[in-house]
N, C-alpha and C positions, 0 to 999 in steps of 0.2 A: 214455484208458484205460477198461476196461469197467469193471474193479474196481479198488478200489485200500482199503488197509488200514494203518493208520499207528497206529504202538503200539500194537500188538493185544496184551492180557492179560489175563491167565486165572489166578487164585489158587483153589485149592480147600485151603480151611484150611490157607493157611502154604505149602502147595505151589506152586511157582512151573508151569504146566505149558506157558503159554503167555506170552512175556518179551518184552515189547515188538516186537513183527514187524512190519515194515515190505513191505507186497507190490502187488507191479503186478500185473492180468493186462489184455493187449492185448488189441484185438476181435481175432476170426479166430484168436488162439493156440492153440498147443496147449503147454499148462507141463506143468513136471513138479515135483512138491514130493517129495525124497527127504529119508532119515536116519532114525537108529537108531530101535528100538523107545524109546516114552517119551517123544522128542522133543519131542510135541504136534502131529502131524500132525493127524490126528484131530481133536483139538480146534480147532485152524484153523479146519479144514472146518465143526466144530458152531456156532464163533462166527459164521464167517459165514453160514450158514444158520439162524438165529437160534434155532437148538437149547439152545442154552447161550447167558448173558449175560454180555457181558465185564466184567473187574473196573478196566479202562482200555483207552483208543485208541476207533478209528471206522472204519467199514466205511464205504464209498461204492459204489452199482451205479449207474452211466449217469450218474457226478454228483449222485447224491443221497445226502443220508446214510440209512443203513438199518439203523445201529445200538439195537440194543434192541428191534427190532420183529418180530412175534408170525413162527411159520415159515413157517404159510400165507401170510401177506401177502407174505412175500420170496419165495416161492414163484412168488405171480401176479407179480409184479414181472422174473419170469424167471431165477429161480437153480432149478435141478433138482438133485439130488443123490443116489448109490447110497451104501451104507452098509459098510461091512467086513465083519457079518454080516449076510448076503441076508434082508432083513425081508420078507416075500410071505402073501400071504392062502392058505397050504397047500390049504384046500379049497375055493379057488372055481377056476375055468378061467381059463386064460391070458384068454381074451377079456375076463372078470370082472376080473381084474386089471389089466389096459391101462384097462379104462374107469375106472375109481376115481382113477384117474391123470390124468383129463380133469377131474375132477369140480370141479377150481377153475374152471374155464373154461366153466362151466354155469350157471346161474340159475335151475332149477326147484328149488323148493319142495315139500314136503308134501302140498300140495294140491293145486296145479298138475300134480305125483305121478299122485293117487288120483283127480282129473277127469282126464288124459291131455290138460289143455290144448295150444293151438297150442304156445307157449312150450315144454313139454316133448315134444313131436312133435320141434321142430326141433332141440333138448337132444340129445336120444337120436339124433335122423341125424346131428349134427355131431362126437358122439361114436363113434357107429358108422364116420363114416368114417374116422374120425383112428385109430381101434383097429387098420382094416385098411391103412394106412399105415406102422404101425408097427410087425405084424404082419410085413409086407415087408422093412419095414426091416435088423428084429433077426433074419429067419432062422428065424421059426417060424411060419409060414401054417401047416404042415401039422400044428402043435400045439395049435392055437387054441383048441380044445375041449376040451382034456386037462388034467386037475387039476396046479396046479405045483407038489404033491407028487410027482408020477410023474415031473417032469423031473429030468435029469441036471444035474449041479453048472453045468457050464458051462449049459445049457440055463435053470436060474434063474437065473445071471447077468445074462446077455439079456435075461430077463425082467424086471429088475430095471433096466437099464440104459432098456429099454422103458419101463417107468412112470415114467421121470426125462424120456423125451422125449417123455410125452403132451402135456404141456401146453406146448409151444414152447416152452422155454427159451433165454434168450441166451447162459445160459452152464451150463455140465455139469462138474458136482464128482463124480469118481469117485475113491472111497474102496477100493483096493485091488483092481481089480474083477477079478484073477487069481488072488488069491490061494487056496491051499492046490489049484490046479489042475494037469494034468499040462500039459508042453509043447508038447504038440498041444494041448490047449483054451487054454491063452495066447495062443498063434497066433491060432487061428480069434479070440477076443477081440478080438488085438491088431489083426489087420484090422477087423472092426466099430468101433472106436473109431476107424480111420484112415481108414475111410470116411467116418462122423459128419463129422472135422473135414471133409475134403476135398469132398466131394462136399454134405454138407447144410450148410455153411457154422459147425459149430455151434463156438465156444469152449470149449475143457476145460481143467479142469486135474487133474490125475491125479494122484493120492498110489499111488506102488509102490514095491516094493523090490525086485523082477528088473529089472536094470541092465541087462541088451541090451534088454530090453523098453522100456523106457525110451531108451536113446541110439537107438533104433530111430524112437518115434515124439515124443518132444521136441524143438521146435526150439528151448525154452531150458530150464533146470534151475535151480530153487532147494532150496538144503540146510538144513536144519534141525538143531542140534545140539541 
């Protein structure tokens, strides 16, 4: 198992929101976690991304435990994750944003900065190319330069989904990533996520609540009540 999650819970003053959850995900899967609004889907997602701290249970990535530990370090450890509302740097360009999304997987400093040491020379080309990789990727070369306040709903999705796969992740936690979108932008989504898994090898598990979208690209489903 890549991940794996045993009495996972989540109290916020007296609130039960997240009740002992027990979760596999395989390498190479693609899960689906559905159920109502309130569920704790969400909150899942935060425990295990070390967003939020759980109130009991243990997260494991790759066999390790990785409970309790900061978001960035599970980050580098290879969890990615988009969020339900599209958090994006509004006024930097797509290209600005992809790179911020590399930026655990860089080691220039301050200084290293402001002299344009070797060290950051090679920073800035290995993130330069991973930008246009992913650029490819997600379907907006031809945006690359354009503020991701000027893109279209689905168009920041992408892009959002993009900065989850800067940094190679092993596994990609997407948090609703259709929602409030029309049926033509789910589509085009639902392909990009089908591609991710198939073709870039990547594991997801996907929190939605459009159920063809789901029994479409799920090959197992977990419910949450």
């Amino acid at each position: 198992m890549l991940l794996q999650a045993r009495g996972l819970s989540k109290n916020f003053s007296g609130l039960v929101a997240v009740n002992s959850v027990d979760l596999d995900v395989a390498e190479g899967e693609l899960l689906a976690i559905v159920g109502p609004n309130g569920a704790g889907k969400s909150v899942l997602f935060a425990l295990i991304s070390g967003i939020v701290k759980a109130t009991g249970g243990s997260v494991y990535f790759r066999g390790e435990e990785i409970t309790g530990l900061k978001p960035h370090v599970i980050a580098r450890k290879g969890i990615g994750r988009t969020f339900q509302t599209t958090a994006l740097f509004n006024q930097l360009r797509v290209v600005d944003n992809l790179a911020i999304g590399y930026r655990m997987r860089t080691s220039s400093g301050l200084f290293s900065t402001l002299l344009r040491t070797g060290k950051w020379r090679e920073d800035t080309r290995r993130t330069m190319t991973r930008v246009a990789e992913v650029l490819e990727i997600i379907g907006l070369k031809e945006k690359a330069f354009h503020f991701a306040s000027t893109l279209t709903q689905a168009e920041q999705r992408k892009l959002a989904i993009g900065i989850a796969l800067m940094g190679y992740p092993k596994l990609l936690l997407l948090d609703e990533p259709t929602g409030g979108l029309t049926e033509e932008d789910t589509r085009e989504i639902s392909r990009l996520i089908a591609r991710l898994h198939k073709d870039l090898k990547v594991t997801i598990c996907l929190i939605e609540h459009k159920m063809r979208m789901v029994m479409e690209l799920a090959r197992r489903i977990v419910v949450l009540n």
